[in-house]
ZATORFI-66667 format. One record per residue (C-alpha): z, x, y; residue in one letter. Coordinates in pm, whole numbers, plus 50000, padded with zeros to 5 digits. Example, Ala and Ser with C-alpha at 12.3 -4.5 7.8 and 13.67 -1.06 7.14 Angstrom:
2
507805123049550A/507145136749894S/
***
This chain:
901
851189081075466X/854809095975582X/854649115175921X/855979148575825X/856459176676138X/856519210376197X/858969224976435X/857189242976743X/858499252777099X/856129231577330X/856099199977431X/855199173677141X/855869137077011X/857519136077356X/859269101377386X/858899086777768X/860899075377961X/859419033577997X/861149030978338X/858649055578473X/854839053078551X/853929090878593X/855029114478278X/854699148878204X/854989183478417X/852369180678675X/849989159278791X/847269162079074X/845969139379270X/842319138679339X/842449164179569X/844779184279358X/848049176279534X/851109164179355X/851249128279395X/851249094079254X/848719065779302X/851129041779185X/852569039079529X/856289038579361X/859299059879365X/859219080279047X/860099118379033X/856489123179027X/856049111579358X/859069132179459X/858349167279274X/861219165479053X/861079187878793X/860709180578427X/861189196778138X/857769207677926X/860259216077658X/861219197177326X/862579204776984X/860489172576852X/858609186876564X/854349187976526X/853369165176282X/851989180575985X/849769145275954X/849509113576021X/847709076875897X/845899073876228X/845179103176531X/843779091676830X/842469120077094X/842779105177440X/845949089877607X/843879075377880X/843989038977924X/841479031377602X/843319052177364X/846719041377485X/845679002277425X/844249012677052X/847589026977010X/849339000577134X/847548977876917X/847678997376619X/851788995176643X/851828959076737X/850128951076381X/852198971176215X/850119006076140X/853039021876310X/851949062176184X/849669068876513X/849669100276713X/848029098777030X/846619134777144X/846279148977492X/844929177977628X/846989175177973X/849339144577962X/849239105078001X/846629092578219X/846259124378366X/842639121078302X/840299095178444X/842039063778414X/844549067678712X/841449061478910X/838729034378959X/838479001279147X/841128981378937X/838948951078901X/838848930178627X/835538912378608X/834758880778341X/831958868078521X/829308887178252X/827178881777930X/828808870477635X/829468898077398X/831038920277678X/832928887277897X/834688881777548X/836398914177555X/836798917777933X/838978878777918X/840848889977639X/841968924277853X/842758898878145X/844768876477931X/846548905377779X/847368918478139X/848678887378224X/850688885577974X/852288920077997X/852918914178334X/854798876678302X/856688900078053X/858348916178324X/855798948278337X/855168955078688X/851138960478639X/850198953379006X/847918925278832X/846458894279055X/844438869078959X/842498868379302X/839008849679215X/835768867679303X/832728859979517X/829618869079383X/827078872479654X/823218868079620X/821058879179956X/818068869279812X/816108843979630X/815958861979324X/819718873579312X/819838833279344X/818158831579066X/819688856478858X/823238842078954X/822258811678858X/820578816378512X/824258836278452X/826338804278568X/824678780978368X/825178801178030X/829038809778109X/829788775278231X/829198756477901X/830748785877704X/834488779477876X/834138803178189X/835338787078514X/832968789778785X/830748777379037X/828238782279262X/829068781679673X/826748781479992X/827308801680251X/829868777380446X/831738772780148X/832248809680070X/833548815580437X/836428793880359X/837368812780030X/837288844680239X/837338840080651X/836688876380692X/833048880480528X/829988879280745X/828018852580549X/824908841880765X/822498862580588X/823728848880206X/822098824080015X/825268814079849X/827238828779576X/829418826379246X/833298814479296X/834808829578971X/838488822278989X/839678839178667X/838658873078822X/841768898978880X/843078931878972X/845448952778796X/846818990478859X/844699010678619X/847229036378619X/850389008678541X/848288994878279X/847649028978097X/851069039078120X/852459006677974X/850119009377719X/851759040777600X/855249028277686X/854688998977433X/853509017677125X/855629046977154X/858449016977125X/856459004076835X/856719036576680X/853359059276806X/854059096176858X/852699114677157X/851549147477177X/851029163577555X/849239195577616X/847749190577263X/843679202277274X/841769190276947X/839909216876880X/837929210976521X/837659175676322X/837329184975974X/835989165675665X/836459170075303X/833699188575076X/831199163574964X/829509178774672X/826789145774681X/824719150975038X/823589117275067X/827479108675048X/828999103775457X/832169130175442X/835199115675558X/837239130175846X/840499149575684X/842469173375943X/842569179776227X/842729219476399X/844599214076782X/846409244476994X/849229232276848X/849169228976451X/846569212176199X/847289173576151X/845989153975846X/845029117875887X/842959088975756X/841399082976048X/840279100976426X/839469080376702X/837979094577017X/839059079577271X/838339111177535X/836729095777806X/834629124777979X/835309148377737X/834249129377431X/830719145377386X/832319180977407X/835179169777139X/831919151076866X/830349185176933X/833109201976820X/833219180976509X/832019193076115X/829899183076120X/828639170076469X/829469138276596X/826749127076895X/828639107377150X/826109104677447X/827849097677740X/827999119078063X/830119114878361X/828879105878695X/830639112279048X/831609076879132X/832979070979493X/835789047579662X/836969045179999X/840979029080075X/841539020880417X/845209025280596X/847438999580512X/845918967480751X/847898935580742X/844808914880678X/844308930880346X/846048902780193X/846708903879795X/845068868379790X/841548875279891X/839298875479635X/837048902579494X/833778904079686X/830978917979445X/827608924979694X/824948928979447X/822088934979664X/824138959779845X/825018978879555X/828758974779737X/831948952679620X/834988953379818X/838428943579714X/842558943379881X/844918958579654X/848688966979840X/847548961380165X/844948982380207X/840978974480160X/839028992479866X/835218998579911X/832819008379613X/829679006179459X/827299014279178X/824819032679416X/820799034379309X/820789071379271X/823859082979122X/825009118479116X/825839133378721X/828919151878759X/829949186978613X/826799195378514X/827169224778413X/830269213478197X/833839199578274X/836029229378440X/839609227578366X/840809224178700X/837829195578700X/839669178878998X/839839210979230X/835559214579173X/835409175779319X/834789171379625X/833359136279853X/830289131979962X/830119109880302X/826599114080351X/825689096779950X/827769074480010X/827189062580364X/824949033880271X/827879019280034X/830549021780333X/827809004380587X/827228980980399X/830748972680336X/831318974080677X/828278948580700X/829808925580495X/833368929680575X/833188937380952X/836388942681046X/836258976080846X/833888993281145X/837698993281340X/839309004681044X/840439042880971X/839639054980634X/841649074380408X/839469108380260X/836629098480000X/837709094479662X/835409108579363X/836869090479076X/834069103178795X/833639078878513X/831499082778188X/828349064678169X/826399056377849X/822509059777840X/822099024977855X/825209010378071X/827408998977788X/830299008277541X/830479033177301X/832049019076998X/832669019276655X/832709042476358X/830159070776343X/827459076676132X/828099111376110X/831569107975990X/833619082575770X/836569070175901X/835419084076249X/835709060576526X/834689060876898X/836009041377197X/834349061877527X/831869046877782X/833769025178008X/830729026878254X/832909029078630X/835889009178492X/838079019378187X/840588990678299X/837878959378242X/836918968377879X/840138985977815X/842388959577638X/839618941777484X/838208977177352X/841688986777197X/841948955677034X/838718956276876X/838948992176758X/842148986076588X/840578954076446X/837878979476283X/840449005076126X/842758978475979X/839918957575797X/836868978875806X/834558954475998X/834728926376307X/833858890376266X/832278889976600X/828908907676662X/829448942676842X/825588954376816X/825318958777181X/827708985477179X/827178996876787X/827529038976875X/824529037476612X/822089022076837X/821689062576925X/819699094676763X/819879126876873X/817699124377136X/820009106177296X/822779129777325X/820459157477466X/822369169077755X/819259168578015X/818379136477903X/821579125477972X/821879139878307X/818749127778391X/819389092878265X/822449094678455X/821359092378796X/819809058078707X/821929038378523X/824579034578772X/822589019478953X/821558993378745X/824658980378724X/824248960479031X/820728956479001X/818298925478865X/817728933278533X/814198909278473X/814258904278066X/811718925277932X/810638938678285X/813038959978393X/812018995678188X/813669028278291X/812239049178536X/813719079478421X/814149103678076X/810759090877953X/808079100177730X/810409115277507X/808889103477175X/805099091677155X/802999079076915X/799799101876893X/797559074777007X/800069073377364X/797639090777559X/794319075177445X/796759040177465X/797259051577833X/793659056777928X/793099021677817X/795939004278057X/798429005577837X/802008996678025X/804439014277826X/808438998577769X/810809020177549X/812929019277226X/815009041377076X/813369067477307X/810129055377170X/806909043677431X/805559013277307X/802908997977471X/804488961877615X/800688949877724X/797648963077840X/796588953878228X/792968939578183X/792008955278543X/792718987578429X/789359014178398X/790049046678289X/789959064678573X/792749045378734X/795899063278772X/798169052178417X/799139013978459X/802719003178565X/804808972978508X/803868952378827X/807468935678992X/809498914578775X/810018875578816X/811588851278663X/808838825878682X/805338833978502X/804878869878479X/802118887178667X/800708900878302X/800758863778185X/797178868478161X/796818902577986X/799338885277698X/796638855977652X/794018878877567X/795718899777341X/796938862577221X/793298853777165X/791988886477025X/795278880776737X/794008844276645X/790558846276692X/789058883376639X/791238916076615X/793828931576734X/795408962976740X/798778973276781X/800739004776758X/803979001976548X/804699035876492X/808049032776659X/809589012676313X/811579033876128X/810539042875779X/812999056475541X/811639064975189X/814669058374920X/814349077274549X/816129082574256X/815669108973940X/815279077973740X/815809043573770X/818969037973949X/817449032274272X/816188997674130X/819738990874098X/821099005374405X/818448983274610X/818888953574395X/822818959074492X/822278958674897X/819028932274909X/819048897074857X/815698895874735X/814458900074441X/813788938274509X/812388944974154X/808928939574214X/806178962374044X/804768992474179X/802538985074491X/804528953074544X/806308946374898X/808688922874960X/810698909875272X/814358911375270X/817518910475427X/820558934575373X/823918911575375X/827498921375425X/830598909375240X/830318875075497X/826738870675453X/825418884175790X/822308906675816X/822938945575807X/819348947775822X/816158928675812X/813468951675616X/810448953475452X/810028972175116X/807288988574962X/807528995774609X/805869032074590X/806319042074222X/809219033473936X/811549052474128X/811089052774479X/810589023674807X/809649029675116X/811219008375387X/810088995575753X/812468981175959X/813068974976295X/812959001676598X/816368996476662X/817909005076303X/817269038176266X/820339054376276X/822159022976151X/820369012575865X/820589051475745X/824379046675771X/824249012475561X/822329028475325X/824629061875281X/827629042975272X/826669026274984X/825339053774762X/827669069674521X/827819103874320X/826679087073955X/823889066574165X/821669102174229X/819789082574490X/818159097774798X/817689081175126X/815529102775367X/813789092775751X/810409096975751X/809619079776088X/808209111376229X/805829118175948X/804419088776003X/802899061376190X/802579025976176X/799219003676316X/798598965976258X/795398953376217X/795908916076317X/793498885576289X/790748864576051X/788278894276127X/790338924476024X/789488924375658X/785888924775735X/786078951276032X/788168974375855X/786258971875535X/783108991675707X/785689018575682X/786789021975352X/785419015874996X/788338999874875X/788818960074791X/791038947275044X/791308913874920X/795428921974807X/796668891174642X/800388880374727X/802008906574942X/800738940674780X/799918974374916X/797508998474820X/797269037074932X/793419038475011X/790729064675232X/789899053575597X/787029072475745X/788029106275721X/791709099175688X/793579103475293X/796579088775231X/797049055575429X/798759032375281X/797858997475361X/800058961575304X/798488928975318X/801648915475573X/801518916575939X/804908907976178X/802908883076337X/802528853276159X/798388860076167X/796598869375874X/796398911875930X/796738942675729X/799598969075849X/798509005875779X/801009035375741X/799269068475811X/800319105175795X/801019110876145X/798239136576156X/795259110476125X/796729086776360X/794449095876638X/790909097476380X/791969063376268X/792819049376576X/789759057276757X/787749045376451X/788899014976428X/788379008176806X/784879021376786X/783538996476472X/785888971076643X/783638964376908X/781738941876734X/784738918876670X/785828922876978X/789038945476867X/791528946977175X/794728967677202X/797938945377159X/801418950377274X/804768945977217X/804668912877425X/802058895577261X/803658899176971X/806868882477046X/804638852377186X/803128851676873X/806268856576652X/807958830676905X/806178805676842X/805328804576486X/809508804176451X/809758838476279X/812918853776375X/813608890176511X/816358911676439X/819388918976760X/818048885476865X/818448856276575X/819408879076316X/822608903376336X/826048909276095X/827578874676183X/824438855576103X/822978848475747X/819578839675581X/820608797475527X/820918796375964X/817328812976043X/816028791175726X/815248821875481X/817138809975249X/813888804175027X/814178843675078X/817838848174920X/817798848474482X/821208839074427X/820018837373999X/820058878174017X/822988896473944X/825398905874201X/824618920974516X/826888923574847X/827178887875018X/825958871474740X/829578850774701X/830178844775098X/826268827275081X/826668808474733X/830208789274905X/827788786275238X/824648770274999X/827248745974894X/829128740075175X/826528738075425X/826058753375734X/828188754776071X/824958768776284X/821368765276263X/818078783676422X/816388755876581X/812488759476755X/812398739177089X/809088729977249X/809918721077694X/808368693677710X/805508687077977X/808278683978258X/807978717878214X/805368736578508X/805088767378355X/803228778278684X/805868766378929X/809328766178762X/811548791878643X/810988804378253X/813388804678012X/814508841377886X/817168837877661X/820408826677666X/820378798477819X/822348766177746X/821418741277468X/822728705277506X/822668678577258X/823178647177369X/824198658177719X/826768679277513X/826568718177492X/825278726277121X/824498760177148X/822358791277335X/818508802777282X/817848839077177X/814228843777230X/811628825377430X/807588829077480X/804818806477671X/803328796477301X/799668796377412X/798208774677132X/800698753177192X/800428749977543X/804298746177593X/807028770377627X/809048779077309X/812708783977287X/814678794976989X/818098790076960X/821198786476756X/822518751776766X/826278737476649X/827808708076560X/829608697876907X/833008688976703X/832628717876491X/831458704876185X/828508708175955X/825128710976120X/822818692975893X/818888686775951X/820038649976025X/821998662676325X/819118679576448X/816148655076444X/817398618776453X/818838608076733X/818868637576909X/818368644977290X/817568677877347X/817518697577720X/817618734177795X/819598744478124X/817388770478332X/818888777578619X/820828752878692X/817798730078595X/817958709578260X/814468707678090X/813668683077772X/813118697477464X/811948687777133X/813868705976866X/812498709676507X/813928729876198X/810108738076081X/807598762776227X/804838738276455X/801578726076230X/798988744076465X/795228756276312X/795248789176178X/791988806676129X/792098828775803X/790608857375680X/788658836475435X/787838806475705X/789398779875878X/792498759175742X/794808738775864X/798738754975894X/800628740575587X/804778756175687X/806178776575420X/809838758575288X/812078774775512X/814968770575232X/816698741375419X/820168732275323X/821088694775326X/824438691675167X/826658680075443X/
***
């Protein structure tokens, strides 16, 4: 697309001056005075004046428009030029980095999980680089010291070291002595020891942003200050299953055409997707977020490292000579709450009392700061997602509609990494690494409520810094949003509720709850045996021995129809099953991309000639909706519609189900194969009943009309007695799924991993006719496989009563070489032995065959610093099953092994 322009009298596609850090007209401080926190001489600093005027022409459109030339949008710009897409015009309301990135701590931080400590290293690297380029970026490669008080933090450091160790990350842990001598000015007797991470840095936020912009307007990116987007149109899209695509875009200045938007607002990104036709939901809402800079003090050396104080909610850093102290406090104040003002840095102002603990315990930690003077409080506000991470990717709402916002406290950290990624995205449509932690469709609407996100605010700052137990660490706040109608009876009956996509879901029921108790609460977390280890094994029991019940009304249904037949085809297009079953058949199958990976991981229901309806996980339900609309065109007159309000979802689960809930219907429930049948329950029409469970256990799942939940529910609990029915949660589940080796999606199964590595292949019919990854997994089926899903068994060195538990994550060696990471763990109860699951390579990179897994193969599993012996198999475990129709012994299923090397 050619850049054509329209000639206005206001400042636009302004080129800048590289040589200086500050550009534009005005600028205010945080207090609303006219200077710089670049600490330079630049006419900023010295009130020189500067022309808003310019004869440079509004462009009439452009390939790519970014809104946002804060530090994020500046680095997708810069990006975007450096490859070559060099038609990009960045947007701004005021002017570069007037916004939020001038501010925050300017600490670059790798020391974190995975997914983000990938794209954190490459913004360090990039930094680096700039900088030996001869960019003066105020960047230092310091180290940091990450501190643990307690035995827990310990813990929690240490679980952390051993997975980034292996993985490349330089690190290691330090005692209290030894920390002293990496930084002689900490008070260190009360520490248990910390994390030495050397790679750590800081960088001048500001510098950064600026250069940034300074780069791709040299690449050939067009900036337009004093610019406000004020609409994102689409084209007409006569089909309204079909996503519209983003077209022009209405500013104060002129309507722009373009390809593609990206949003790349910072606080104002919400306002700017609401503002979009139609609306985009971007929920993220800024939160006041504090600093205090000492005077310049000549111990603030650049050399001392970063000092993160987790327990103290506090880190402290030196940056030109003077000491920065910060923090993610536990109850964080939301910001503009009644909407950003324009002059949003006059209605600012610090709050010495909320942030007292922060500067004592700084002060603590860092004594010599009690002798110190302080400069004024800085509130720096930041956005901060509902759940503490990016916002990325291209919306759902929108085609060709991408968002970069949520930088959680530090825009600089994600920011190069972010950019890069993004641009990644618009030039070829899709990443080969996984992004699902920050996928902006891991939201629905309730998410961008603006009181929910307030309210969610105020805690998720906090947890920054906090110990996040794995699965025991719920939020306190913005709950009970969406309920099944069984939550309250559920409640009466101990349930302790976790949530999901806004959704209560009972994790386990406390067996010392009565019903007159106040409602039951998740007891402290640990990262030994849980203190509800109990209430698991008898739900565990109840599932292999009698009945269970659990509510999984939080899966999202989706019911897919067509006018005729085409939505065989359509679904025979996007599954790699065999999808044509006949009517009442269901049938479990995976969604592939163009590589192979999982889009989704589904269940399918075959309703009548024309129409499926679909369960899949909690977690899909505004993503697979996208997947599915993306793919439907305007001769395929399919519908795709979410139904997972109308209805809700209850497994029956163990070898006395059939015979319990038989008393309650007339039907035959004897379904052979996987088949489903829409049958009576008591008083209840309508429910539609499969003979598959999620749990590996011999069960019926029953879909119900939201409106006989409750009837049914209570029912079934009643004639259940007998059997000794039980309620079941979320928890018991995964111990069951765990260790029967059935994989979950977001943990084993996401868009970089395909059916052949989990062992579904047996599940993939590579003799239908063409259907998306069915090339990219015929080359794999032939050419083996480069990862594998292994189940691990600890073996009895193991004291699952003593040591700490394995949660995920941790290291896998081979060997005594690293081989790979587990993704989901249980205590497998019939077993008697902790289960791992985990994704295991070859250790020089080539095939991993079953060969490589089971002969001559050592297995251990670092926890904590601790490695445990494993024994690794590519089969689920032979363990008794007790069936509907008696006792058998457990025969595994062919898992669809490949053994070509």
């Amino acid at each position: 697309m050619l850049r054509q322009y329209a000639i206005t009298g206001v400042a636009a596609g302004r080129r800048i001056l590289p040589e200086h850090k500050v550009w534009g007209s005005s600028f205010y401080s945080l207090y609303g005075t006219t200077s710089c926190l670049c600490n330079k001489e630049c006419r900023f600093r010295t009130n020189l004046p500067y022309s808003t005027k310019s004869s440079t022409p509004f462009p009439l459109q452009s390939q790519v428009v970014i809104c946002g030339a804060g530090l994020v949008g500046n680095s997708i710009a810069y990006h975007l030029t450096r490859e070559g897409w060099t038609d990009v015009v960045v947007l701004d309301q005021n002017e570069i980095g007037s916004g939020t990135s001038h501010t925050g701590s300017g600490v670059l931080g790798v020391f974190k999980p995975s997914a983000e400590r990938q794209i954190v290293t490459y913004s360090v690297n990039l930094i680096k680089r700039l900088q030996d380029e001869g960019h003066d970026l105020g960047f230092k490669q310091c180290g940091s010291l990450n501190l643990a008080q307690t035995r827990e933090r310990t813990i929690a450091l240490k679980r952390r070291l051993a997975y980034s160790k292996p993985s490349g990350l330089e690190c290691e842990w330090l005692d209290r002595h030894e920390i002293k001598r990496r930084h002689p000015l900490l008070h260190t007797a009360d520490l248990e020891g910390g994390v030495w991470v050397p790679g750590d840095a800081v960088a001048d936020p500001y510098a950064v942003c600026t250069t940034f912009a300074s780069l791709a307007q040299s690449q050939g990116a067009l900036y337009v200050e004093h610019c406000t987007v004020e609409r994102i149109m689409t084209d007409e899209v006569p089909h309204s299953q079909i996503i519209p695509r983003v077209t022009h875009i209405v500013t104060s200045q002129g309507t722009i055409h373009c390809e593609y938007f990206v949003n790349a607002s910072g606080m104002w990104a919400r306002s700017v997707g609401e503002n979009s036709s139609p609306k985009v939901r971007i929920p993220a809402f800024p939160a006041e977020h504090f600093f205090l800079r000492t005077i310049p003090v000549t111990e603030a050396q650049d050399g001392l490292p970063v000092v993160r104080d987790y327990d103290s909610h506090t880190f402290c850093l030196a940056r030109n000579q003077q000491f920065v102290v910060g923090g993610f406090e536990r109850h964080a104040k939301p910001a503009f709450e009644n909407g950003i003002p324009q002059k949003w840095r006059e209605a600012l102002k610090g709050d010495d009392e909320h942030f007292r603990p922060i500067r004592e315990a700084g002060e603590h930690r860092l004594p010599l700061l009690k002798d110190v003077e302080y400069q004024a409080l800085i509130n720096a506000p930041d956005n901060f997602s509902p759940d503490g991470k990016w916002i990325l990717g291209e919306t759902p709402e929108i085609d060709n509609y991408f968002v970069a916002v949520g930088m959680n406290g530090n825009n600089l950290q994600g920011g190069g990494g972010v950019g890069q990624a993004i641009a990644e995205w618009i030039m070829y449509g899709s990443l080969a690494t996984e992004m699902l932690p920050f996928d902006v469709r891991r939201f629905i609407d309730l998410h961008n409520n603006r009181r929910y996100l307030k309210e969610r605010t105020r805690e998720v700052v906090g947890r920054h810094y906090e110990i996040l137990y794995p699965g025991q660490c719920e939020y306190r706040l913005a709950r009970k949003l969406r309920c099944s109608p069984v939550y309250s009876e559920q409640e009466a009956q101990g349930a302790v509720f976790g949530t999901r996509m806004g959704f209560e879901r009972p994790l386990y029921f406390d067996i010392t709850h009565s019903r007159t108790d106040p409602p039951a609460q998740m007891s402290g977390g640990s990262f030994k045996k849980p203190v509800f280890f109990d209430c698991i094994r008898e739900e565990y029991q109840a599932c292999r021995e009698g009945v269970g019940i659990i509510d999984l009304s939080s899966f999202t249904k989706i019911k897919i129809t067509s006018a005729g037949n085409q939505v065989v085809e359509y679904m025979q297009k996007l599954c790699s099953n065999d999808v044509n079953m006949p009517v009442g058949g269901v049938i479990h199958t995976g969604m592939q991309n163009e590589r192979g990976g999982f889009e989704n991981d589904c269940l399918l229901v075959r309703k009548t000639d024309n129409s499926y309806l679909m369960l899949a996980p909690t977690t899909q339900q505004t993503r697979v909706m996208d997947w599915l609309r993306r793919h439907i065109t305007a001769e395929a007159c399919v519908s795709v519609t979410d139904i997972s309000s109308m209805y809700s979802v209850l497994g029956i689960v163990g070898p006395k189900s059939r015979e319990m809930l038989s008393l309650m219907c007339n039907n035959d429930l004897v379904l052979h194969g996987h088949m489903a049948k829409d049958i009576n329950i008591a008083y209840a029409s309508g429910v539609t009943v499969l003979s598959f469970i999620h749990m590996g256990e011999p069960g019926y799942t029953l879909i119900i009309p939201a409106e006989y939940t409750l009837h049914i529910y209570n029912q079934l609990m009643k004639i259940g007695h007998d059997y000794g029915i039980r309620n079941v949660g979320m928890l018991t589940m995964r111990a069951l799924r765990v260790e029967k080796f059935i994989p979950f999606w977001a943990e084993e199964l996401d868009s970089t991993t395909t059916p052949y590595e989990v062992g579904r292949g047996y599940k993939v019919k590579l003799n239908k006719e063409y259907f998306i990854g069915k090339f990219a997994l015929m080359r794999q089926s032939s050419q083996g496989l480069k990862k594998r899903l292994v189940h691990l068994t600890l073996d009895d060195s193991f004291d699952p009563d003593e040591d700490v538990w394995p949660w995920g994550g941790e290291p896998i060696f081979r060997n005594n070489l690293y081989v790979g990471n587990t993704t989901s763990t249980a205590f497998g109860f019939t077993l008697n032995k902790m289960v791992c699951l985990g994704f295991v390579r070859h250790h020089e990179q080539q095939n991993v065959t079953p060969e490589y897994i089971l002969q001559n193969a050592s297995f251990e599993i670092d926890i904590a610093g601790r490695r445990v012996a494993a024994h690794a198999s590519l089969q689920p475990p032979k363990m008794p099953v007790v069936r509907m129709d008696g006792f058998a012994s457990y025969r595994p299923k062919s898992r669809g092994i490949i053994t070509q090397k």
